[in-house]
VOPAGU-2260 file (C-alpha; in pm, 1 decimal, decimal comma):
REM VOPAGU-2260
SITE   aa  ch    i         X         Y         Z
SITE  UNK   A    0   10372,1   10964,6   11613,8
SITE  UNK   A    1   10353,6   10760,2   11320,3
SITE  UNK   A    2   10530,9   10403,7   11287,4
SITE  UNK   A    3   10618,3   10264,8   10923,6
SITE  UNK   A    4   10675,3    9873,6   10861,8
SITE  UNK   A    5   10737,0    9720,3   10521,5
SITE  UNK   A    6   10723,4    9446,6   10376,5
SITE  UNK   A    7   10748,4    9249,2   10059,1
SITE  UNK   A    8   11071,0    9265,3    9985,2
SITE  UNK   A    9   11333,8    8939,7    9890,3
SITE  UNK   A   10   11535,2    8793,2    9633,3
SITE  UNK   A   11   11443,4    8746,7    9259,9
SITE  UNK   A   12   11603,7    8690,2    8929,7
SITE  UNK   A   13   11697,8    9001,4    8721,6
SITE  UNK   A   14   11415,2    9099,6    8529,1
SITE  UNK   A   15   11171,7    8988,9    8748,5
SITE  UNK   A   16   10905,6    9196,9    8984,6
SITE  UNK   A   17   10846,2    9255,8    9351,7
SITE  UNK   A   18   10561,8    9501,2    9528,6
SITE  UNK   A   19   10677,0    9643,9    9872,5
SITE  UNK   A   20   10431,0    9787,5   10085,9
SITE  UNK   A   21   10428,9   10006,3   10381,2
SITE  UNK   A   22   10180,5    9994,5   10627,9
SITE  UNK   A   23   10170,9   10322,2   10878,6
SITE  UNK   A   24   10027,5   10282,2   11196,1
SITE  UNK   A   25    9961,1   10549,3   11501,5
SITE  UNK   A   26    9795,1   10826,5   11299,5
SITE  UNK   A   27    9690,8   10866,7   10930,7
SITE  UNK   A   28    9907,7   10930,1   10686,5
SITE  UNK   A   29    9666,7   11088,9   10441,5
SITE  UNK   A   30    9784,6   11407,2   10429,5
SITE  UNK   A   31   10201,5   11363,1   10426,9
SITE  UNK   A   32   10386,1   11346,6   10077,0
SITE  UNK   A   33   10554,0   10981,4   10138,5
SITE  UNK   A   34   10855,0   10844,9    9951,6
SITE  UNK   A   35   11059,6   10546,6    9918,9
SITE  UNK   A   36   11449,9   10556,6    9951,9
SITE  UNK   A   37   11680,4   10294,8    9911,8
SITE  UNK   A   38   12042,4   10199,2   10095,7
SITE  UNK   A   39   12279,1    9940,0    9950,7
SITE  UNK   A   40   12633,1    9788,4   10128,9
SITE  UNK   A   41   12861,2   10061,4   10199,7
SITE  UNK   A   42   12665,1   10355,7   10034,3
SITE  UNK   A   43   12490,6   10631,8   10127,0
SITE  UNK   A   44   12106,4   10612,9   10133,2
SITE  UNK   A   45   11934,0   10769,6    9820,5
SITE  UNK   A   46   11602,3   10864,3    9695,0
SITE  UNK   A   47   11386,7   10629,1    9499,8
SITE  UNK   A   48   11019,5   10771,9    9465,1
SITE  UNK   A   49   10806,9   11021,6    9600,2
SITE  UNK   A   50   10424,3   11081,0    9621,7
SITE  UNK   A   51   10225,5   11365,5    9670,8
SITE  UNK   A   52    9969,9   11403,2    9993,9
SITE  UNK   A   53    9654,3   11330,5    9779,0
SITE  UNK   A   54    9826,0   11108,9    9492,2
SITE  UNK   A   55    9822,7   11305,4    9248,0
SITE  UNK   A   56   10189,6   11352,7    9136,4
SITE  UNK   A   57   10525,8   11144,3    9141,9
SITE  UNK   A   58   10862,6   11173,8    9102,6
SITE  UNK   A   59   11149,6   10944,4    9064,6
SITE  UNK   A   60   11510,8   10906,1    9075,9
SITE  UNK   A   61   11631,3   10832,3    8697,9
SITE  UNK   A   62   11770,1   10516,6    8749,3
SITE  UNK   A   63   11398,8   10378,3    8826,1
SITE  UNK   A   64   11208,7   10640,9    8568,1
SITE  UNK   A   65   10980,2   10384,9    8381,8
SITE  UNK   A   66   11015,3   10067,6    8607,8
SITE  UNK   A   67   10912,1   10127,3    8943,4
SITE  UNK   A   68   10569,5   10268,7    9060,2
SITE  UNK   A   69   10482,2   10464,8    9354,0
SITE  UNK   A   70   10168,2   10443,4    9480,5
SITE  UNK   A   71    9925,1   10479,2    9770,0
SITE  UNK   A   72    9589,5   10332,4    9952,9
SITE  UNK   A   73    9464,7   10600,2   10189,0
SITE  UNK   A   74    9156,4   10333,5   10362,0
SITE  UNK   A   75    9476,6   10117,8   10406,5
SITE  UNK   A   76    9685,2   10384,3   10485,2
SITE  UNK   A   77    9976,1   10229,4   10333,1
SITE  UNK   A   78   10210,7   10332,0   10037,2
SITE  UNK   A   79   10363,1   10088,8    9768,3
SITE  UNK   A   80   10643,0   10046,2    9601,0
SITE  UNK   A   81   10608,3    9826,5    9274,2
SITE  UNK   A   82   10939,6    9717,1    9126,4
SITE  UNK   A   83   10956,5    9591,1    8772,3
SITE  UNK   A   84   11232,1    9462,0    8531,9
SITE  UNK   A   85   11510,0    9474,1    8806,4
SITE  UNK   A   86   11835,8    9470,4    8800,3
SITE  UNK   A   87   12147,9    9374,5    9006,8
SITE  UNK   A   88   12170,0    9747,3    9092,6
SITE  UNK   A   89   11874,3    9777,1    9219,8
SITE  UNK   A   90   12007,0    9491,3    9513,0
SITE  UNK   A   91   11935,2    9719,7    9887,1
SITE  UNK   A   92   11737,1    9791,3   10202,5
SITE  UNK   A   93   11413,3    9979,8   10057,6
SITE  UNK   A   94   11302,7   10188,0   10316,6
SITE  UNK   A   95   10943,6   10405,5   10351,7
SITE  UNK   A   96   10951,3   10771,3   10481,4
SITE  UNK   A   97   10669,9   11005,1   10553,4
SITE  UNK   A   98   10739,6   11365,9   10557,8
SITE  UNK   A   99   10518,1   11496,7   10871,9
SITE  UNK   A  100   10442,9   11791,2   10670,5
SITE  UNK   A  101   10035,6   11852,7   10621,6
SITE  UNK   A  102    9960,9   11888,0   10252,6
SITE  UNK   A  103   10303,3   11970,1   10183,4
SITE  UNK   A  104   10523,2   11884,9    9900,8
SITE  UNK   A  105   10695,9   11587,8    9805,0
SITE  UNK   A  106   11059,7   11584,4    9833,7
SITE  UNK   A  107   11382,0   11386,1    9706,3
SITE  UNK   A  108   11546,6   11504,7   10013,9
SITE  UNK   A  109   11628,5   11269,2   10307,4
SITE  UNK   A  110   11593,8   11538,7   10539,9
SITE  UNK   A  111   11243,8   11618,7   10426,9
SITE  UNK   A  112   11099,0   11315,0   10600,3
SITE  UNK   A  113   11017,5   11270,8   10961,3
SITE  UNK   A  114   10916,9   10920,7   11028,9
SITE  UNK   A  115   11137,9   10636,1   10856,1
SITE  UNK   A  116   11057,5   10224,1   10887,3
SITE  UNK   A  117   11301,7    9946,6   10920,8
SITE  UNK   A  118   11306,0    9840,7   10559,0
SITE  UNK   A  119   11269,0    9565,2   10321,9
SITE  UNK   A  120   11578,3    9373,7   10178,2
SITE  UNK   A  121   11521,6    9331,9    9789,9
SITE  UNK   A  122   11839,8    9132,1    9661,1
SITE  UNK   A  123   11846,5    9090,7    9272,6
SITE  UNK   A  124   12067,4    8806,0    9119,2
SITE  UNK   A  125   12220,1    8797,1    8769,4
């Protein structure tokens, strides 16, 4: 079983920056694709950024393409999340996912992922 917490997350000024992290604890989470989703007020819960077992590839949804940064620390066996030039739109509960699937692909599907955290508030004001 693996259990996600992140962290990191609050409110800043639009423009500004923020770096969640997600620490995974129970087993290693070396060898799952991870990703990072996002939920705000009274919508559904949608894909952020995704990242491949070993690192080696990302994807992102389009709204983020060229801000935010997925990345991950193996020997910490956590995943981040940096955000840059935010917006108001970008105001939700970020939330880590790792797939549970050895070596296999990343995904920008919610049902791809097996193990979810709590999540991290990030509120952006105008």
């Amino acid at each position: 079983q693996v259990q996600l917490v992140e962290s990191g997350g609050g409110l800043v000024q639009a423009g500004g920056s923020l770096r969640l992290s997600c620490e995974a604890s129970g087993r290693s989470v070396r060898d799952f694709p991870m990703a990072w989703f996002r939920q705000a007020p009274g919508k559904e819960r949608e894909f952020v950024a995704a990242i491949t077992w070993d690192g080696s590839s990302t994807v992102y949804t389009d709204a983020v393409k060229g801000r935010f940064i997925i990345s991950r620390d193996d020997a910490k066996n956590t995943v981040y999340l940096q955000l840059n030039r935010l917006v108001p739109e970008d105001t939700a509960v970020y939330l880590c996912a790792a797939s549970g699937k050895f070596w296999g692909p990343m995904s920008k599907g919610i049902h791809d992922y097996t193990f979810w955290g709590q999540g991290t508030q990030v509120t952006v004001s105008s």
